[in-house]
PDBQT receptor file of N, H, CA, C and O in Angstrom, charges set to zero:
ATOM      1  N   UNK A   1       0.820  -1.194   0.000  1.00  0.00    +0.000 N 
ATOM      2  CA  UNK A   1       0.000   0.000   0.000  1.00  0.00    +0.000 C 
ATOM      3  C   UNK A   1       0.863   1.257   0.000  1.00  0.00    +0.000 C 
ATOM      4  O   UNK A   1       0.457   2.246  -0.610  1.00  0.00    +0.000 OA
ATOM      5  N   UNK A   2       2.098   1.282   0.685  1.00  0.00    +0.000 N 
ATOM      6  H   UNK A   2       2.428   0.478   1.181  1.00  0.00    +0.000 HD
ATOM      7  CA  UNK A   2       3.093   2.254   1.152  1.00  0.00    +0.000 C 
ATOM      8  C   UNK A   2       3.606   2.313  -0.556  1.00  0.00    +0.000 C 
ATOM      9  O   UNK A   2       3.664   3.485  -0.928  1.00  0.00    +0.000 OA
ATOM     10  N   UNK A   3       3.913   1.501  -1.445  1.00  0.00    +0.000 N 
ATOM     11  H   UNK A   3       3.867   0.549  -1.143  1.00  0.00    +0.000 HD
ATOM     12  CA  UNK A   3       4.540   1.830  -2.681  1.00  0.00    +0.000 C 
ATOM     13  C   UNK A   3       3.503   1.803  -3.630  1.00  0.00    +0.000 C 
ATOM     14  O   UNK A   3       3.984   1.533  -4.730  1.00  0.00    +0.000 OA
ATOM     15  N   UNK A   4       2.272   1.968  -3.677  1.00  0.00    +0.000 N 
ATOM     16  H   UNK A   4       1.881   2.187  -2.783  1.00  0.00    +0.000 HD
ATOM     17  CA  UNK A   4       1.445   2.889  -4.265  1.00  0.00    +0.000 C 
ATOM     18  C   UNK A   4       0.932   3.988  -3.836  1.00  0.00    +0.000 C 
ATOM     19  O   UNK A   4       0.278   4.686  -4.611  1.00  0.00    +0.000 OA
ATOM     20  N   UNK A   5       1.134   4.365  -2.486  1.00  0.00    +0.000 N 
ATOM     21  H   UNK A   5       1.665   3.798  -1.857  1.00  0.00    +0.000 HD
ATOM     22  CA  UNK A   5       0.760   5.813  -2.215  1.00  0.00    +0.000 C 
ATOM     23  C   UNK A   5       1.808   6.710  -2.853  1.00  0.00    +0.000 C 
ATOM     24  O   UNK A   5       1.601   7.760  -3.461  1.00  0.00    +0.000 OA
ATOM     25  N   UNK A   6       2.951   6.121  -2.612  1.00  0.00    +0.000 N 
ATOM     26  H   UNK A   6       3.119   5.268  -2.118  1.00  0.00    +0.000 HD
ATOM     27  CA  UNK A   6       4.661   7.056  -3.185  1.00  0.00    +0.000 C 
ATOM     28  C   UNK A   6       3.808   7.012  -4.881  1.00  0.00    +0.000 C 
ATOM     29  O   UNK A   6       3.140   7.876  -5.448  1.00  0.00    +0.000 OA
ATOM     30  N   UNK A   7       4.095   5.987  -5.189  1.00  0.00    +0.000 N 
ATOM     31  H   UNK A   7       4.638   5.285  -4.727  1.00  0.00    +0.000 HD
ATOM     32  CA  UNK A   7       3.562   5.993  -6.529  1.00  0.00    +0.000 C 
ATOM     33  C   UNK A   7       2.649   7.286  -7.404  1.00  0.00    +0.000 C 
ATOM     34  O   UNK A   7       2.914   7.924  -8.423  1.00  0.00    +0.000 OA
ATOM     35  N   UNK A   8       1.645   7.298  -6.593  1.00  0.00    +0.000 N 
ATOM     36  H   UNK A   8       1.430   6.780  -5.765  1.00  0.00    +0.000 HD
ATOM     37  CA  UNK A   8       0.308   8.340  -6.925  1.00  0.00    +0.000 C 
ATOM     38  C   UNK A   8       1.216   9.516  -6.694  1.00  0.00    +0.000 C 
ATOM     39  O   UNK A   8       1.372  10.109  -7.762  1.00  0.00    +0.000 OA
ATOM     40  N   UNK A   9       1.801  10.016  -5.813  1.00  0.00    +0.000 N 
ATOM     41  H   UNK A   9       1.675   9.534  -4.946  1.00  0.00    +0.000 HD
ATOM     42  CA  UNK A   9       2.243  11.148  -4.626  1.00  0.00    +0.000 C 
ATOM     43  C   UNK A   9       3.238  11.546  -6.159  1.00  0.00    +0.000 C 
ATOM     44  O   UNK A   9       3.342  12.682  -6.623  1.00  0.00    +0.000 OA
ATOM     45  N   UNK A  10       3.689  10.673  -6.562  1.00  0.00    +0.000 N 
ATOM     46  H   UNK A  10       3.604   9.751  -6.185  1.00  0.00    +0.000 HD
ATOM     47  CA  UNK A  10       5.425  11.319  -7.242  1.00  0.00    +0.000 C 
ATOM     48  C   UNK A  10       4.491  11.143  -8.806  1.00  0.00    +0.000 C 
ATOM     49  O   UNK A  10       5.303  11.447  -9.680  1.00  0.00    +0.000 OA
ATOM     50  N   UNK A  11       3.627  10.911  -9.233  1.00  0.00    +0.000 N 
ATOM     51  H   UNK A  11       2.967  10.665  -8.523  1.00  0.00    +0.000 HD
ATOM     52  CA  UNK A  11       3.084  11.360 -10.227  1.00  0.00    +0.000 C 
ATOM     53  C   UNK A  11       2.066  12.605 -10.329  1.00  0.00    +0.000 C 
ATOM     54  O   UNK A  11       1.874  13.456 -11.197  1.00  0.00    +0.000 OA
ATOM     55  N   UNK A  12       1.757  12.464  -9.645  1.00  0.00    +0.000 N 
ATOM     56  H   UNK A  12       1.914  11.772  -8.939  1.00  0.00    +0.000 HD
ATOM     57  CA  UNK A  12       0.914  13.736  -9.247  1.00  0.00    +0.000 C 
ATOM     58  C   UNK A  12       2.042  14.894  -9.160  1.00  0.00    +0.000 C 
ATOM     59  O   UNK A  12       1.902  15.822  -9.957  1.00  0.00    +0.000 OA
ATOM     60  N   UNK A  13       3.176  14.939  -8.250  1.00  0.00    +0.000 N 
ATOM     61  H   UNK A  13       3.289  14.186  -7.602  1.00  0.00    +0.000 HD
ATOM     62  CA  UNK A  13       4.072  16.003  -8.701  1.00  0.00    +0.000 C 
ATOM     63  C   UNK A  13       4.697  15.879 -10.180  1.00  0.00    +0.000 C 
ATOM     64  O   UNK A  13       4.893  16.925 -10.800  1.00  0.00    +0.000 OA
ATOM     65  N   UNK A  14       4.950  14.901 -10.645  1.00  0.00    +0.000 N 
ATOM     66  H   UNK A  14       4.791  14.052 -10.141  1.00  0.00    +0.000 HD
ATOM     67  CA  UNK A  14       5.384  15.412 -11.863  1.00  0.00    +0.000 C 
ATOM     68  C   UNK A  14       4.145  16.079 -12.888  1.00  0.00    +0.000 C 
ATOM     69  O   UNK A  14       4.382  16.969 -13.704  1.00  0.00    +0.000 OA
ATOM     70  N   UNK A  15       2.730  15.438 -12.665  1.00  0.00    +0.000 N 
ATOM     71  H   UNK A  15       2.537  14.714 -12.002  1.00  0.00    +0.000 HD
ATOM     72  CA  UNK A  15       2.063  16.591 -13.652  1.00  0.00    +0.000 C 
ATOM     73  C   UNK A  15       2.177  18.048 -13.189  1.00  0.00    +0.000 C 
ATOM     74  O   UNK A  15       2.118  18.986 -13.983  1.00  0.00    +0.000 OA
ATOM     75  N   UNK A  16       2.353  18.204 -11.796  1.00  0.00    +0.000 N 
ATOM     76  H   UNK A  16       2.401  17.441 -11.150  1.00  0.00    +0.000 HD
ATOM     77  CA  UNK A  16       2.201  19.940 -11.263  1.00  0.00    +0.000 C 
ATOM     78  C   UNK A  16       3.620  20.092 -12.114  1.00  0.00    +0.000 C 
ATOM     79  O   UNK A  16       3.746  21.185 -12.667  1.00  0.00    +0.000 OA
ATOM     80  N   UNK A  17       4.470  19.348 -12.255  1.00  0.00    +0.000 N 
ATOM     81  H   UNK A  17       4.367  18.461 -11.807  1.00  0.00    +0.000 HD
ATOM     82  CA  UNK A  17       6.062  20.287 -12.775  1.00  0.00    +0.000 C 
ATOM     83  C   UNK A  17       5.363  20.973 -13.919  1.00  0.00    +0.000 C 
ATOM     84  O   UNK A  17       5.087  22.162 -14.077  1.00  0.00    +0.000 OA
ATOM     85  N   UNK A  18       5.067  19.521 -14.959  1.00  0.00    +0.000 N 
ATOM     86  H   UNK A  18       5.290  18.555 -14.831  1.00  0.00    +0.000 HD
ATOM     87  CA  UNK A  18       4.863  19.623 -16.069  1.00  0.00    +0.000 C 
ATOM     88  C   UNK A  18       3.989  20.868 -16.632  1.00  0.00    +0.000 C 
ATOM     89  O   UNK A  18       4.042  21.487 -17.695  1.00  0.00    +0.000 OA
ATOM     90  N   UNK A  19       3.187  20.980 -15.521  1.00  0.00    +0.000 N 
ATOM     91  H   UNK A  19       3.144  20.477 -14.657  1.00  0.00    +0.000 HD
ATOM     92  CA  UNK A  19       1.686  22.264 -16.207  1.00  0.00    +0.000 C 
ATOM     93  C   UNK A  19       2.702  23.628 -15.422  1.00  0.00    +0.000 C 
ATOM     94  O   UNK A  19       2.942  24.647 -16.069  1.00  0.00    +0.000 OA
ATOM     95  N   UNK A  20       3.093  23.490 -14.330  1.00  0.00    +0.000 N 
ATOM     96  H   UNK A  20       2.898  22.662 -13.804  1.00  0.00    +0.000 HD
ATOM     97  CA  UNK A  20       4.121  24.733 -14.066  1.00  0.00    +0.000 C 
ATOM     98  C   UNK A  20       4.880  25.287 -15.607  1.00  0.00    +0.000 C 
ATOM     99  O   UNK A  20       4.619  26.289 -16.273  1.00  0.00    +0.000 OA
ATOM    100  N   UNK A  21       6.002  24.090 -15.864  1.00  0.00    +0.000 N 
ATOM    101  H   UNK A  21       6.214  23.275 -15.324  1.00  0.00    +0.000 HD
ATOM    102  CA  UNK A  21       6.563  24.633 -16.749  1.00  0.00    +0.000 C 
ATOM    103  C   UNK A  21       5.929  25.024 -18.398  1.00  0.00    +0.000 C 
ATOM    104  O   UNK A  21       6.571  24.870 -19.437  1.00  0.00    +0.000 OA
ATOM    105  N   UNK A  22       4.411  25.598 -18.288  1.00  0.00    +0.000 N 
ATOM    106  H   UNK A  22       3.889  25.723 -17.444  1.00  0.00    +0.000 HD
ATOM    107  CA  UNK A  22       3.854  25.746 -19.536  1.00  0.00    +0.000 C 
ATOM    108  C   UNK A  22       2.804  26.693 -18.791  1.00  0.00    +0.000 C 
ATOM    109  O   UNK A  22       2.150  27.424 -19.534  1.00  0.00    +0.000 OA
ATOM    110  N   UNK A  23       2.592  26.762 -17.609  1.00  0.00    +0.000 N 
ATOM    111  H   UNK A  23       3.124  26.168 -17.005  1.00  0.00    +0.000 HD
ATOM    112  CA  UNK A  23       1.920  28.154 -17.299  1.00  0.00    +0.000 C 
ATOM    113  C   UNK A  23       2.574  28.818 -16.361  1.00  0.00    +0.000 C 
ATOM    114  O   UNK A  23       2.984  28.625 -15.217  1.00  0.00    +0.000 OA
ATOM    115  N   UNK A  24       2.553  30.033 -17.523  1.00  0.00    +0.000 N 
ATOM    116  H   UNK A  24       2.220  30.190 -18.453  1.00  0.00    +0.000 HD
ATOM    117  CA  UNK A  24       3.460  31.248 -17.023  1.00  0.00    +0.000 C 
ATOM    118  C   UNK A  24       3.485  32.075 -15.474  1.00  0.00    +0.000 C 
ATOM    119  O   UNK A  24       4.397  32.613 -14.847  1.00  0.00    +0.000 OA
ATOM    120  N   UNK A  25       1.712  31.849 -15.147  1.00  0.00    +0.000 N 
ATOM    121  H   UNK A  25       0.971  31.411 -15.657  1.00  0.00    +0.000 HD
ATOM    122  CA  UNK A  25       1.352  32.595 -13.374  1.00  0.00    +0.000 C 
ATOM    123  C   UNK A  25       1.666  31.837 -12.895  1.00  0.00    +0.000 C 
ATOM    124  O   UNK A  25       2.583  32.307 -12.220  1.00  0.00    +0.000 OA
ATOM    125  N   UNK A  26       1.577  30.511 -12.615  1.00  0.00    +0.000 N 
ATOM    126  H   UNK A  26       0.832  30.130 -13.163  1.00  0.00    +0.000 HD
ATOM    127  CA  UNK A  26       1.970  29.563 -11.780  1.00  0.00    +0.000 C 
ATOM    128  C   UNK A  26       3.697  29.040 -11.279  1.00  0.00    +0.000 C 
ATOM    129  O   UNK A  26       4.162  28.639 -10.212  1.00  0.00    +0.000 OA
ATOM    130  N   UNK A  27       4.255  29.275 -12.571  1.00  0.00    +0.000 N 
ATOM    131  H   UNK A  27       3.877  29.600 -13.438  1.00  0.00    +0.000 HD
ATOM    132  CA  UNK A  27       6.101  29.501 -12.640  1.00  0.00    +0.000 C 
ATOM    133  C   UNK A  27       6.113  30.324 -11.812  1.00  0.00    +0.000 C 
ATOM    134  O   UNK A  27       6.620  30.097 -10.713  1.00  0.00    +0.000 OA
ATOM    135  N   UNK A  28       5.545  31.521 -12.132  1.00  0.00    +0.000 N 
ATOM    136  H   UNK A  28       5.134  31.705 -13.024  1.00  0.00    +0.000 HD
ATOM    137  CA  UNK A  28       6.242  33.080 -11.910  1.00  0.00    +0.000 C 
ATOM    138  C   UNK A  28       5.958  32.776 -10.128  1.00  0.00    +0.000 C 
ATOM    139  O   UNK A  28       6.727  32.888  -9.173  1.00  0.00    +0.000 OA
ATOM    140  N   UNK A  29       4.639  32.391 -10.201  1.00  0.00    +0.000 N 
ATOM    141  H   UNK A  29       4.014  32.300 -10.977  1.00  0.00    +0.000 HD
ATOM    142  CA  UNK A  29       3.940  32.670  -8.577  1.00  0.00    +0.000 C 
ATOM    143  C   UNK A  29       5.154  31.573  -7.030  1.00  0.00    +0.000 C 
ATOM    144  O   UNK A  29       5.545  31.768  -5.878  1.00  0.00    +0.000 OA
ATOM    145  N   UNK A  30       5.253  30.415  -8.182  1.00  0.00    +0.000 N 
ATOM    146  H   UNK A  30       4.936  30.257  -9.118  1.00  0.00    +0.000 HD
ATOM    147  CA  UNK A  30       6.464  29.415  -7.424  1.00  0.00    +0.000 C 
ATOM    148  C   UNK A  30       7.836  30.231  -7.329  1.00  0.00    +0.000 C 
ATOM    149  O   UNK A  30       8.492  30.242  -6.288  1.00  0.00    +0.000 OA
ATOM    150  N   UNK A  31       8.176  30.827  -8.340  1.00  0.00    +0.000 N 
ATOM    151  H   UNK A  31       7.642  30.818  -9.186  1.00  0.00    +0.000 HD
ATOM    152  CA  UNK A  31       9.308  31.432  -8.145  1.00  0.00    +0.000 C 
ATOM    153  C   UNK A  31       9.266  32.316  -6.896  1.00  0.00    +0.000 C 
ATOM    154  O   UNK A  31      10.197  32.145  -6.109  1.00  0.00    +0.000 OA
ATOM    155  N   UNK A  32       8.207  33.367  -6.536  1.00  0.00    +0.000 N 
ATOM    156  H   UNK A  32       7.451  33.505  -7.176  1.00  0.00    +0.000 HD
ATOM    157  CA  UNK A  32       8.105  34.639  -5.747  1.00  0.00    +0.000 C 
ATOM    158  C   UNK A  32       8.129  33.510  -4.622  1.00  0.00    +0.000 C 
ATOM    159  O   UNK A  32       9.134  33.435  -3.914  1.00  0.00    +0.000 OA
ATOM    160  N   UNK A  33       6.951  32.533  -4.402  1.00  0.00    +0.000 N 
ATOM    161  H   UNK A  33       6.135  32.594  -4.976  1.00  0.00    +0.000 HD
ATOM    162  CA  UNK A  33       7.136  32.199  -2.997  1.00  0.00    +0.000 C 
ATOM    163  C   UNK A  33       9.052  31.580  -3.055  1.00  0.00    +0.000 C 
ATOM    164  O   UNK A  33       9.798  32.454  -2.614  1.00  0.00    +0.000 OA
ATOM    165  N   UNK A  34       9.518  30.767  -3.344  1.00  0.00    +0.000 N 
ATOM    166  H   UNK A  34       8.912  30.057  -3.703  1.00  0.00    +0.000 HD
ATOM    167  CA  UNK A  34      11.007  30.385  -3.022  1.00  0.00    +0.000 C 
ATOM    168  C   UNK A  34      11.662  31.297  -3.018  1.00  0.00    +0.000 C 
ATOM    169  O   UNK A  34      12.718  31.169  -2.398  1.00  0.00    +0.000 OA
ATOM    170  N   UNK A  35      11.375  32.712  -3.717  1.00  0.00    +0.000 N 
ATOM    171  H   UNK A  35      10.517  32.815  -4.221  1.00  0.00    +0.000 HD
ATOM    172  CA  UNK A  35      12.272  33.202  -3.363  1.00  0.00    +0.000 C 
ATOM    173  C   UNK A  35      11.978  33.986  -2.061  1.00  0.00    +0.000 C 
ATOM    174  O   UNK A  35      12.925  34.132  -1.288  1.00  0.00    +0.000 OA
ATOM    175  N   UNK A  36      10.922  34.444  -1.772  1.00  0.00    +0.000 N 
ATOM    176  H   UNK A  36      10.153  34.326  -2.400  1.00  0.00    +0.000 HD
ATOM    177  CA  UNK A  36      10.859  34.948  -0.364  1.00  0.00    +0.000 C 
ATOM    178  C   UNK A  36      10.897  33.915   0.567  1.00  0.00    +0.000 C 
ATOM    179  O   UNK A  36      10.788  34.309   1.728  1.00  0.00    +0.000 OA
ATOM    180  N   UNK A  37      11.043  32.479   0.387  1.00  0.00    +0.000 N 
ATOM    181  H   UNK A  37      11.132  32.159  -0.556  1.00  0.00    +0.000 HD
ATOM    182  CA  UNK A  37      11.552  31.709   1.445  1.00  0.00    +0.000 C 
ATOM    183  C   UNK A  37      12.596  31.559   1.655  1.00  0.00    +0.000 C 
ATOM    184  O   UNK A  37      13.037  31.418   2.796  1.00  0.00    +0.000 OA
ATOM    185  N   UNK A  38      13.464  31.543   0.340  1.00  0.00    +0.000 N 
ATOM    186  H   UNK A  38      13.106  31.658  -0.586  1.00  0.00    +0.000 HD
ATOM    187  CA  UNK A  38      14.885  31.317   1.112  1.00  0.00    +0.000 C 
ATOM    188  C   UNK A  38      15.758  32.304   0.522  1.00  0.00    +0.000 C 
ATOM    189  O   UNK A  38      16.590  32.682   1.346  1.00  0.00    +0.000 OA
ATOM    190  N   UNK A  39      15.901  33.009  -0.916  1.00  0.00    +0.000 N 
ATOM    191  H   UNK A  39      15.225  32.701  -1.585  1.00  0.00    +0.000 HD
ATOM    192  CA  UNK A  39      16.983  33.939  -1.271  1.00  0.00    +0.000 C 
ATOM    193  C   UNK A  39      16.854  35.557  -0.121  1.00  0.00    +0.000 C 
ATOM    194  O   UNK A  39      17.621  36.388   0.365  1.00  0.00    +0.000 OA
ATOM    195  N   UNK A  40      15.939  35.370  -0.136  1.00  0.00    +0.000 N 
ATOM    196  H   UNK A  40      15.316  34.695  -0.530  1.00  0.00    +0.000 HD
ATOM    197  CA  UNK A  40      15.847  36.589   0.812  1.00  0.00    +0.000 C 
ATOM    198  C   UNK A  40      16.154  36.629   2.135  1.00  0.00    +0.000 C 
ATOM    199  O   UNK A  40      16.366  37.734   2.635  1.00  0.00    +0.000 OA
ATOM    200  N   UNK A  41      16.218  35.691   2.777  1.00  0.00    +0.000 N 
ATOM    201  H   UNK A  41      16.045  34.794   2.371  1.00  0.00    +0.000 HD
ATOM    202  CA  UNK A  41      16.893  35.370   3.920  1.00  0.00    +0.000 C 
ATOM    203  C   UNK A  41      18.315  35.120   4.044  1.00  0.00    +0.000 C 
ATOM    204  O   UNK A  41      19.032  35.615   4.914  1.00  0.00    +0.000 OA
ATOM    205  N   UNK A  42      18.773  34.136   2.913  1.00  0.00    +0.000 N 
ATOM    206  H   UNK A  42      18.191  33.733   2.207  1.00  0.00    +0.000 HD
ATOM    207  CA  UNK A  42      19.995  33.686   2.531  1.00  0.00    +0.000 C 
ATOM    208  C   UNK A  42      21.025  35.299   2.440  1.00  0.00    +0.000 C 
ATOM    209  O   UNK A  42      21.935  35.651   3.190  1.00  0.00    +0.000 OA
ATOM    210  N   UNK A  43      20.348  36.125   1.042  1.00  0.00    +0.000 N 
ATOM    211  H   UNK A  43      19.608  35.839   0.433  1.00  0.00    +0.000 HD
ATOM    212  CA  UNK A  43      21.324  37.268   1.138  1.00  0.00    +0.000 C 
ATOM    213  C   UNK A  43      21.027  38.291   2.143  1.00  0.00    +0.000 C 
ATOM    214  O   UNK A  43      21.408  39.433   1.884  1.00  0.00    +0.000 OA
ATOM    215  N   UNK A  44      20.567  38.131   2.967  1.00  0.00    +0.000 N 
ATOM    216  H   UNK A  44      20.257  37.204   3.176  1.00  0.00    +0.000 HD
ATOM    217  CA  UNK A  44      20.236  38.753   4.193  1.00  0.00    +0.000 C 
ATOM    218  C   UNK A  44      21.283  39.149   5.409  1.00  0.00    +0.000 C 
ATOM    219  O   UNK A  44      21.516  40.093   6.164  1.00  0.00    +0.000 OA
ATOM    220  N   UNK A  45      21.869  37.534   5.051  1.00  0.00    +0.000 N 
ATOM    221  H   UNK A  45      21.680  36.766   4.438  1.00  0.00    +0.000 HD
ATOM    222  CA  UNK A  45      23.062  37.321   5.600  1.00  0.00    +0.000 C 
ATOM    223  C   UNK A  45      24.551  38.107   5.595  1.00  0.00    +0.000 C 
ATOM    224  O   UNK A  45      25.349  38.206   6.527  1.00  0.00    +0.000 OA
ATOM    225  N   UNK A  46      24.664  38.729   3.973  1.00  0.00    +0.000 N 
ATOM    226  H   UNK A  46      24.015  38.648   3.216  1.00  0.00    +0.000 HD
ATOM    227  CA  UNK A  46      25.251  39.487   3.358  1.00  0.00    +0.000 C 
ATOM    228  C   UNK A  46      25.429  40.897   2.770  1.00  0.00    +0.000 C 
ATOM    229  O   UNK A  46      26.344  41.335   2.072  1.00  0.00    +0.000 OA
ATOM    230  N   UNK A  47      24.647  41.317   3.096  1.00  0.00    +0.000 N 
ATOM    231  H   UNK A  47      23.904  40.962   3.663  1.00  0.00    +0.000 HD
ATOM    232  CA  UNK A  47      24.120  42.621   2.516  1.00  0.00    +0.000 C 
ATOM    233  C   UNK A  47      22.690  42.853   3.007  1.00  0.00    +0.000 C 
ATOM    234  O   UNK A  47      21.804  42.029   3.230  1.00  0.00    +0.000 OA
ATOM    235  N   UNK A  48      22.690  44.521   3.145  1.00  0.00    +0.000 N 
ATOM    236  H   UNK A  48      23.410  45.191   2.964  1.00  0.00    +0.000 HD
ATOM    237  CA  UNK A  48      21.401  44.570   3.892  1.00  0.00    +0.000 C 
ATOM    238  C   UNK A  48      21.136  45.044   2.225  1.00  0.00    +0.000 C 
ATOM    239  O   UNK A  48      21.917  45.373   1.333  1.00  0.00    +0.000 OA
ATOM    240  N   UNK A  49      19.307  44.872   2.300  1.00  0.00    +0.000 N 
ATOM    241  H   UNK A  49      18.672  44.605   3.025  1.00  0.00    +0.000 HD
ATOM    242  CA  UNK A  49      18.244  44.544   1.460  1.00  0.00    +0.000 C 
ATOM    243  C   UNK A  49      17.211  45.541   2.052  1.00  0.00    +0.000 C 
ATOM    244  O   UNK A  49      16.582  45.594   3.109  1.00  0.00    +0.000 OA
ATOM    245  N   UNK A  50      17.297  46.327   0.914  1.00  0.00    +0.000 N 
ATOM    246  H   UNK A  50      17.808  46.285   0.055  1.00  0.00    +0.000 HD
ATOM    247  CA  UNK A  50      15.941  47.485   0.760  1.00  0.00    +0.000 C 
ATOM    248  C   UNK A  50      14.945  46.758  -0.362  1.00  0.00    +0.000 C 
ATOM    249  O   UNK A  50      14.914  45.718  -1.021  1.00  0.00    +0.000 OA
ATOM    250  N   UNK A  51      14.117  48.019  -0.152  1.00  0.00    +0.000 N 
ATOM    251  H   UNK A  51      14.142  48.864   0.383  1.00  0.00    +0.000 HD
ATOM    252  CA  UNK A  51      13.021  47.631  -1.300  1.00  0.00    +0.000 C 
ATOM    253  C   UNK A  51      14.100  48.623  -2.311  1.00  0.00    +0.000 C 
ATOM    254  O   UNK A  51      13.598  48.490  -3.427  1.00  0.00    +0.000 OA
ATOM    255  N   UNK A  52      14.895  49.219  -2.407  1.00  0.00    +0.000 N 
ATOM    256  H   UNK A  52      15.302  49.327  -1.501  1.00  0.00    +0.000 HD
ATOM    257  CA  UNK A  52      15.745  50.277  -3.295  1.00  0.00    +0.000 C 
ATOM    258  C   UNK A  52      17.235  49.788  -3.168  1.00  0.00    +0.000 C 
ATOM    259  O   UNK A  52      18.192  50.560  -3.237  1.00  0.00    +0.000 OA
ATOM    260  N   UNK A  53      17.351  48.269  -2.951  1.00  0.00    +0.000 N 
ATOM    261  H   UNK A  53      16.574  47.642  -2.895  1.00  0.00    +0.000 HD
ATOM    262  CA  UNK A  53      18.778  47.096  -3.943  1.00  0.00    +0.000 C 
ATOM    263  C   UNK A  53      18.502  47.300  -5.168  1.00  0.00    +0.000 C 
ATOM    264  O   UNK A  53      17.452  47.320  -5.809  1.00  0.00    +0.000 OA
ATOM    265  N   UNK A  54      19.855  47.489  -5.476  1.00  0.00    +0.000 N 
ATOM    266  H   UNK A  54      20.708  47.473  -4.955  1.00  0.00    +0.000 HD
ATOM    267  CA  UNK A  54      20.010  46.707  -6.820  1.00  0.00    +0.000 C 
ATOM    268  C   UNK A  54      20.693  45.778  -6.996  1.00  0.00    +0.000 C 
ATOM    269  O   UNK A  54      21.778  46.305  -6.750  1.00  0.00    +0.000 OA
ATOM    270  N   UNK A  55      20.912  44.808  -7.229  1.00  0.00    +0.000 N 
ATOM    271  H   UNK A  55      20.030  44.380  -7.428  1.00  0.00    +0.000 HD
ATOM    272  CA  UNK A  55      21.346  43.455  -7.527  1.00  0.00    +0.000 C 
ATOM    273  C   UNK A  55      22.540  43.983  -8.425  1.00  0.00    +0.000 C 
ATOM    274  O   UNK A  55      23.608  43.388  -8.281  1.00  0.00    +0.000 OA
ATOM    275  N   UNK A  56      22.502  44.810  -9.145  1.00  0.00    +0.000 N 
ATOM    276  H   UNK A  56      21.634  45.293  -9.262  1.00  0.00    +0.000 HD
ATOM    277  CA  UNK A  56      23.509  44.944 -10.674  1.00  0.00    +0.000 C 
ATOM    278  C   UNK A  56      24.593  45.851  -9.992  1.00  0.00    +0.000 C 
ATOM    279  O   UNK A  56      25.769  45.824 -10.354  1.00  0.00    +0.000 OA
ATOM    280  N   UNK A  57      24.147  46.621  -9.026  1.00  0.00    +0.000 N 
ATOM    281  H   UNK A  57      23.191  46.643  -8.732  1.00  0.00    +0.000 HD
ATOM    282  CA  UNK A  57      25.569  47.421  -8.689  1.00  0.00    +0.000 C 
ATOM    283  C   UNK A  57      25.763  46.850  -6.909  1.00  0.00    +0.000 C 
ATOM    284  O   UNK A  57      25.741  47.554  -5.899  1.00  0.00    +0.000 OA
ATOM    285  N   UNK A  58      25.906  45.676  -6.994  1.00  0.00    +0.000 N 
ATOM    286  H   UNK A  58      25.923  45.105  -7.814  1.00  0.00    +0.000 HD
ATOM    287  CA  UNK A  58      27.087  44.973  -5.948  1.00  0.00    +0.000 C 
ATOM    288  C   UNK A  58      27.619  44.221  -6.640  1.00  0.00    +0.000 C 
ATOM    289  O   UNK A  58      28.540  43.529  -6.208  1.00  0.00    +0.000 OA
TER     290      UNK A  58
């Protein structure tokens, strides 16, 4: 039962990849949440972060 639940579980994520990578709000929307989960914390570490960074002149 345990290696058909994995089963269902890891197909079911690969259709979410699959329709992610062909709709554009849903990419974009995954991208914003990861990145406010972890790049923004991560360079946080390094540099302080306004809403008025620029990424291009550090």
């Amino acid at each position: 039962m345990t290696d058909l639940y994995l089963y269902i579980q890891k197909s079911q994520k690969i259709r979410y990849m699959q329709k992610r990578h062909t709709d554009r709000k849903m990419y974009f929307r995954d991208l914003e949440i990861t990145s406010k989960e972890f790049y923004i914390s991560y360079l946080s570490d390094f540099t302080e972060l306004t809403t008025y960074t620029n990424a291009a002149s550090r």
